[in-house]
Backbone bond lengths (Angstrom), bond angles and torsions (degrees), N, CA, C in turn:
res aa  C-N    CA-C-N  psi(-1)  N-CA   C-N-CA  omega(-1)  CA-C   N-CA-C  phi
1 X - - - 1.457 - - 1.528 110.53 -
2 X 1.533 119.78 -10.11 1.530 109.27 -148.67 1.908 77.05 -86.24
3 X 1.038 119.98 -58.35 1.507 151.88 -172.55 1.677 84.47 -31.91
4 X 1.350 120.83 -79.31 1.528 111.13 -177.54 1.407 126.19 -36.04
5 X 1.777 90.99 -60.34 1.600 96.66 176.88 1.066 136.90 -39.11
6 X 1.779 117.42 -38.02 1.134 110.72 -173.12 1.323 117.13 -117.09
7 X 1.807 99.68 21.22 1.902 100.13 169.51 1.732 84.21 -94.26
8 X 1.209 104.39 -9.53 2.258 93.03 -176.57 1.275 102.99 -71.34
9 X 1.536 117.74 -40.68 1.144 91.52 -163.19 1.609 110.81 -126.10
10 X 1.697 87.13 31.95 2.133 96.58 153.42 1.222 99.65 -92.84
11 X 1.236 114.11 -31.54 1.867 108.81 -169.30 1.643 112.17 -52.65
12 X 1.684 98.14 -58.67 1.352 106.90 162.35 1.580 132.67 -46.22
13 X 1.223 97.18 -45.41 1.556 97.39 -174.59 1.618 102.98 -82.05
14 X 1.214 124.83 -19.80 1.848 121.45 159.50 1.641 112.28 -47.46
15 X 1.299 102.31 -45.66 1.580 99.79 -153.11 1.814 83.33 -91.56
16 X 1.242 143.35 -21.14 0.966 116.07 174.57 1.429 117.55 -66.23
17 X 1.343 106.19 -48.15 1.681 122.56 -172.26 1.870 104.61 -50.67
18 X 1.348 98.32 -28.44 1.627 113.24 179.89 1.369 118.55 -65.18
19 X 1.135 109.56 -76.43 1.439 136.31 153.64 1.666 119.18 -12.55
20 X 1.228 79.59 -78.29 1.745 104.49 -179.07 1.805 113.85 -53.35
21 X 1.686 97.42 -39.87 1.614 78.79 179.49 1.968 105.33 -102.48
22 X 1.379 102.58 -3.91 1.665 97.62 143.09 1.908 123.23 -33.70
23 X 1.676 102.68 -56.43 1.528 93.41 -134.66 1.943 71.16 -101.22
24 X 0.981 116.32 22.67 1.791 112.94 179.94 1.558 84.81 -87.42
25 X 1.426 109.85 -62.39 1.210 124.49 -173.65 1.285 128.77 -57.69
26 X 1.085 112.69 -8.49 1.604 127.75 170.86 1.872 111.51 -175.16
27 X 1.145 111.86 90.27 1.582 124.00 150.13 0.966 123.12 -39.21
28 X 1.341 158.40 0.74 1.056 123.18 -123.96 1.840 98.21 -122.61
29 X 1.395 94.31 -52.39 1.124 116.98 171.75 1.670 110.39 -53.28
30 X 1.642 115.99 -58.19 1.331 101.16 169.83 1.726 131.49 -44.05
31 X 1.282 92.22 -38.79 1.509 116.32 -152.72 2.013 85.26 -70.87
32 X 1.590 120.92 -50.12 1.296 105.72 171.56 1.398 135.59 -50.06
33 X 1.322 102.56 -34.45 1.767 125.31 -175.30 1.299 84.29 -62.33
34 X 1.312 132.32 -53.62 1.718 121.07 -130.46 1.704 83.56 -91.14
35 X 1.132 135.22 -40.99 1.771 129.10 177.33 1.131 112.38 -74.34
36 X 1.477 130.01 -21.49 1.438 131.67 -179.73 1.974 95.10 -42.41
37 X 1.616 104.76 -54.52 1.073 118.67 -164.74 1.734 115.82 -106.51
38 X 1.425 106.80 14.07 1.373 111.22 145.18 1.442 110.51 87.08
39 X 1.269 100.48 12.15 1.384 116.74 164.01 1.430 130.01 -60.69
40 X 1.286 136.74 -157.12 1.285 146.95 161.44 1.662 101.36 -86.30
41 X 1.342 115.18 122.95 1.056 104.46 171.32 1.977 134.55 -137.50
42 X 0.898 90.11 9.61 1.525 102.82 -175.17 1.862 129.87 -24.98
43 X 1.044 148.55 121.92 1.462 119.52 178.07 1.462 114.31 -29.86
44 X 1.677 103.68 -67.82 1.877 123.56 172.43 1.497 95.66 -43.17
45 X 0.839 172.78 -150.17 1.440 159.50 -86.97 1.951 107.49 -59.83
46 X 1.534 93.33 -60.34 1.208 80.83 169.81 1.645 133.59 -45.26
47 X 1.419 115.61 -48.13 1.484 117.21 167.74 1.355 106.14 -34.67
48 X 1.387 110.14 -63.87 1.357 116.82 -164.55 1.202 127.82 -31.43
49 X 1.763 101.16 -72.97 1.501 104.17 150.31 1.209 126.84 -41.39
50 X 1.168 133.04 -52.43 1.427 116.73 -165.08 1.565 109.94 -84.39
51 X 1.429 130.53 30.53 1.321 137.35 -164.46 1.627 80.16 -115.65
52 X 1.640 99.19 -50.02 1.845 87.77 -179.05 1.528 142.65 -76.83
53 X 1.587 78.44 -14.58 1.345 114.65 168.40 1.533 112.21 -58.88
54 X 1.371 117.38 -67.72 1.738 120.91 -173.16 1.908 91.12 -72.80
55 X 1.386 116.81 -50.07 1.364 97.29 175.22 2.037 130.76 -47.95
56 X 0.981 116.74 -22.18 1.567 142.64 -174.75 2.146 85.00 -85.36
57 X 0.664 87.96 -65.12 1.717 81.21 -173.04 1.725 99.90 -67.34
58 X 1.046 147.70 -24.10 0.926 106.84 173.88 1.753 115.22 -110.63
59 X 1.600 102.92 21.26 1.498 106.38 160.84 1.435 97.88 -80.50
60 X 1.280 136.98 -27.56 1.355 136.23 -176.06 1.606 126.12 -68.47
61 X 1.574 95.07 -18.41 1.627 119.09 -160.21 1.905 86.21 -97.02
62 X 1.362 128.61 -54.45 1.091 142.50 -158.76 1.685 120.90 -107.46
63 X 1.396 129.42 -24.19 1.049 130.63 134.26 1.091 167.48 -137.88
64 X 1.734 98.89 17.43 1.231 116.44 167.90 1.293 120.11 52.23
65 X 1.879 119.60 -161.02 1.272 127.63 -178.23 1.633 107.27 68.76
66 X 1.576 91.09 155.73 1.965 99.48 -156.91 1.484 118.26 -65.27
67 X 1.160 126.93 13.81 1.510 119.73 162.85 1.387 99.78 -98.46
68 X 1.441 135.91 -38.90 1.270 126.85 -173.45 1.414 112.09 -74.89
69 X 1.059 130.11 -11.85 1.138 134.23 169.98 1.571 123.86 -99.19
70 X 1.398 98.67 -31.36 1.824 86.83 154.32 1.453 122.02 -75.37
71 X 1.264 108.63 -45.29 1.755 76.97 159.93 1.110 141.33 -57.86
72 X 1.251 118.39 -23.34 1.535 115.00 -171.92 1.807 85.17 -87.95
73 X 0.786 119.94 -19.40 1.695 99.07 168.13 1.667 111.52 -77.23
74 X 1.508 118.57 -27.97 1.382 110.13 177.57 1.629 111.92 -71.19
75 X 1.216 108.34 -40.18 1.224 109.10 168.76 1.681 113.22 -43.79
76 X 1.047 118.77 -97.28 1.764 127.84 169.54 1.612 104.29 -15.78
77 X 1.587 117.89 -39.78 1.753 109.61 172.78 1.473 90.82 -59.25
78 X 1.298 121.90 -54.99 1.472 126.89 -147.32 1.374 104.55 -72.10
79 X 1.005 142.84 -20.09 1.652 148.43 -173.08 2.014 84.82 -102.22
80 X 0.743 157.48 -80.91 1.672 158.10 -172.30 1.171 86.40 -36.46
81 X 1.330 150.62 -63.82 1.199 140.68 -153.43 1.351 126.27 -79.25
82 X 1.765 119.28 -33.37 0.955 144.36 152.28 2.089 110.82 -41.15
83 X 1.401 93.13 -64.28 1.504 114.15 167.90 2.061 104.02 -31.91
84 X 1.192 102.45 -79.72 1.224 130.05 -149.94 1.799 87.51 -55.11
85 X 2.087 107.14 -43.25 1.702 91.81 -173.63 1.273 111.86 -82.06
86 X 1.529 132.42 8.55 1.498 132.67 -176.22 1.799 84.77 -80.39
87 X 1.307 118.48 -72.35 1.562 130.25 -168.73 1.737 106.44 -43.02
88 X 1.500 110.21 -23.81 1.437 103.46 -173.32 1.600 112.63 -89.44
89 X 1.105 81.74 -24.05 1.899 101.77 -171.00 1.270 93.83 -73.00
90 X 1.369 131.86 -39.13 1.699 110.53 -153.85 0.980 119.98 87.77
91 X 1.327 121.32 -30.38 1.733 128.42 -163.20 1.360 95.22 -56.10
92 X 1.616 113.91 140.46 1.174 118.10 167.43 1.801 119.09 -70.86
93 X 1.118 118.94 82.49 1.922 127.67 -161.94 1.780 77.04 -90.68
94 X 1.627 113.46 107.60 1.074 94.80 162.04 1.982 123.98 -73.97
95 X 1.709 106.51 -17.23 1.714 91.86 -165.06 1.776 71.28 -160.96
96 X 1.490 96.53 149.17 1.775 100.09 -179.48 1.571 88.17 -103.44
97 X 1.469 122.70 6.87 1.715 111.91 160.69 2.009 105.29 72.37
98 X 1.295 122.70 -0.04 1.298 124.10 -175.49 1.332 106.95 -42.33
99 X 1.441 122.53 -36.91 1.950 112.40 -173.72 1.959 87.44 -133.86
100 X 1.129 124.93 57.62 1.527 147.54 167.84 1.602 89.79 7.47
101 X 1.444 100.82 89.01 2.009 114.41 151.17 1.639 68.56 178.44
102 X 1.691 75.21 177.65 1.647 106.51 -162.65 2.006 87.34 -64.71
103 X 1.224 126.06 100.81 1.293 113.88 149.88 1.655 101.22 -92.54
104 X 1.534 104.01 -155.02 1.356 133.21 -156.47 1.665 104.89 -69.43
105 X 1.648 127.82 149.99 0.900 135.38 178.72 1.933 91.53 -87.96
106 X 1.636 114.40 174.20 1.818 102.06 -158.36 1.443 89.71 -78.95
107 X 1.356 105.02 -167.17 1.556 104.87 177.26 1.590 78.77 165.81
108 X 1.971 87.02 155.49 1.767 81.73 167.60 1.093 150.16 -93.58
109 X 1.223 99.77 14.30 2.000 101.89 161.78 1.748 109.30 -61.18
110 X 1.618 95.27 -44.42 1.412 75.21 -172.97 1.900 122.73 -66.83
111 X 1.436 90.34 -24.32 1.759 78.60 167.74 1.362 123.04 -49.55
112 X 1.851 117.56 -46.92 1.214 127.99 -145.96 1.821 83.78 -82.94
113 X 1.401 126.82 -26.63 1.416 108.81 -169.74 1.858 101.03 -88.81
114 X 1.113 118.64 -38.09 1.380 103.01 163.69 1.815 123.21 -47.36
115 X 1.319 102.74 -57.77 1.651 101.20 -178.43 1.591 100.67 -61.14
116 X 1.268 120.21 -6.42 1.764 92.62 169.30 1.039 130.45 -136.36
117 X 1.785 93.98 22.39 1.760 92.28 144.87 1.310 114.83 -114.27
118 X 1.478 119.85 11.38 1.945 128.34 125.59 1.224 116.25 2.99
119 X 1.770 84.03 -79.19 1.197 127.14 -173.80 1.398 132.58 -55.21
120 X 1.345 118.85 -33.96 0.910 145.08 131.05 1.427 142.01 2.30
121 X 1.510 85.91 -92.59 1.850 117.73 -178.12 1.871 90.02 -64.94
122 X 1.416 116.85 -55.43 1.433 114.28 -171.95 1.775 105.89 -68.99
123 X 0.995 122.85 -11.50 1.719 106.98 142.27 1.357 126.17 -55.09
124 X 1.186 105.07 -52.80 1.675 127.79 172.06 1.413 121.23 -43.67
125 X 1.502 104.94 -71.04 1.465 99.23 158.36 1.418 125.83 -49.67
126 X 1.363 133.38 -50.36 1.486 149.98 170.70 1.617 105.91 -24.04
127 X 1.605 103.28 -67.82 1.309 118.24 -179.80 1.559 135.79 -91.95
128 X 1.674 94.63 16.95 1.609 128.35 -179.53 1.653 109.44 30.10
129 X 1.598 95.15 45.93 1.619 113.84 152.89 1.566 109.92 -30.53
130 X 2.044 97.69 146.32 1.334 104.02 -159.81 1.628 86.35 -98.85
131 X 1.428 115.00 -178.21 1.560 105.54 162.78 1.496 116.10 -76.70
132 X 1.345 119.53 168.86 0.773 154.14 120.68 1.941 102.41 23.79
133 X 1.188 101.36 -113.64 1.505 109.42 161.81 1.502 129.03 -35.56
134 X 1.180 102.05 -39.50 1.537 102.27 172.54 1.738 111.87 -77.19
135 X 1.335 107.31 -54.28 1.274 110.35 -178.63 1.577 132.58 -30.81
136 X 1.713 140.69 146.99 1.226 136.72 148.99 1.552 114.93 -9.43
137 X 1.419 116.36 130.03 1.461 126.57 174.83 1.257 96.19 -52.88
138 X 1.320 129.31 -50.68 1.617 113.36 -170.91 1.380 127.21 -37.90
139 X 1.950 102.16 -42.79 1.117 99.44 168.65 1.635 145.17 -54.00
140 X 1.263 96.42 -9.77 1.261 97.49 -170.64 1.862 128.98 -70.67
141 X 1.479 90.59 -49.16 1.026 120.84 164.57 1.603 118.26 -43.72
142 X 1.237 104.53 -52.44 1.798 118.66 171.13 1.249 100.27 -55.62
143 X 1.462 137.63 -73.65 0.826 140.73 -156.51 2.055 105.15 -46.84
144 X 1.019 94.73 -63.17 1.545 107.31 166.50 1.247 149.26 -22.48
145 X 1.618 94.61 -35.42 1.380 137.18 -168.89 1.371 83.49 -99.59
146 X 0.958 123.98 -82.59 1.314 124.20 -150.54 1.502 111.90 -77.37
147 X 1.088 132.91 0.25 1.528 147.76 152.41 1.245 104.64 -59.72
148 X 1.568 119.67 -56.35 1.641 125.64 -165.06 1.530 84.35 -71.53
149 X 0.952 107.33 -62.31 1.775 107.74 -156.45 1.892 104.91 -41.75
150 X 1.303 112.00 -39.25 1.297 127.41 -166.16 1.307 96.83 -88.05
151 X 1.288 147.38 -29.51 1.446 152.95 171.62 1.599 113.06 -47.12
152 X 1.680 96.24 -69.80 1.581 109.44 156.41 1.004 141.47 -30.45
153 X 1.618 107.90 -59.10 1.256 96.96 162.59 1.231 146.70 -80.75
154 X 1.659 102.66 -10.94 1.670 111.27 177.09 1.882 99.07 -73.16
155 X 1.089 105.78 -43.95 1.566 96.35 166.55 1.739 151.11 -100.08
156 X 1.539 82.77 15.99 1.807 92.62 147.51 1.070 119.83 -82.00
157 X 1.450 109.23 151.35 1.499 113.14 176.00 1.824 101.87 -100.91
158 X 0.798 134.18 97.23 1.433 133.52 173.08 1.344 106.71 -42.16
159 X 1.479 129.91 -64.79 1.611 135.08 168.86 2.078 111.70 -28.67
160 X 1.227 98.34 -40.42 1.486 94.46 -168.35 1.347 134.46 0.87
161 X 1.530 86.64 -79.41 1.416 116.51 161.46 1.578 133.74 -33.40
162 X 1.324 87.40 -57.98 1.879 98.41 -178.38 1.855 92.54 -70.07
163 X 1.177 111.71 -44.68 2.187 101.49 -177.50 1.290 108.71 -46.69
164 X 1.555 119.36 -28.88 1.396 97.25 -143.72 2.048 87.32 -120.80
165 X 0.937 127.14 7.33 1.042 146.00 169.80 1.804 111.06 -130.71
166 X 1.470 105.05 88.16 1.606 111.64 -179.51 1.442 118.51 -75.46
167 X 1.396 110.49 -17.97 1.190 123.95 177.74 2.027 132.02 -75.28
168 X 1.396 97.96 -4.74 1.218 117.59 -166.32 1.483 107.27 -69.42
């Protein structure tokens, strides 16, 4: 279990640390998503967050243990949930900007891949997963895997196809 735990919640804490210093590096895209739907949206706020954001992933990468990992599971609730009110709203959110270029408009994979690396990290915490660095070599590799795997899918567009083919 230790080996799972803490490729769950390097995977997670990669794509935050990723992410996060994405949207430092460019707001812009977040900052639209987040007013599409009438949120707070500023570039400066956005940085903000996402300063704590890539910072939170790499407390996850470097020291682990069950507070760092419940957040990074609240976080992942907090991005699914975000997800879930773009899809409810209708609002046209063209890209939630997570790694800042045109990725994917929401859809629900990306909910279902946020809620389960939630899911995840709260194994992690559960089983007071080590980091990242500290952890079994096995982990590493997992972690890796399942970063790419989770990368993909937050930035496929499943729709693609059917947009660009109306006839389907």
């Amino acid at each position: 279990m230790t080996v799972a735990a803490a490729g769950l919640l390097g995977a997670a804490s990669l794509l935050l640390l990723a992410a996060g210093a994405a949207k430092v590096a460019d707001p812009t895209r977040t900052a639209g998503a987040l007013a599409e739907l009438g949120w707070p949206s500023s570039p400066a706020l956005v940085r903000v967050g996402a300063g704590a954001e890539a910072s939170l992933g790499a407390l996850g990468l470097l020291v682990g243990g069950p507070a760092v990992a419940a957040l990074v599971a609240a976080s992942f609730a907090g991005f699914a949930a975000f997800v879930a009110a773009a899809l409810r709203a209708g609002t046209p959110v063209g890209t939630c900007g997570c790694f800042a270029r045109e990725d994917t408009p929401p859809h629900p994979l990306h909910v279902g891949v946020d809620a389960l690396l939630a899911l995840g990290a709260i194994l992690a915490a559960a089983t007071n997963a080590e980091p990242l660095v500290a952890a079994p070599l096995a982990a590493w590799p997992l972690a890796g895997v399942i970063a790419a795997v989770a990368y993909l899918a937050l930035t496929s567009d499943p729709m693609a196809s059917a947009r660009a083919d109306p006839h389907r």
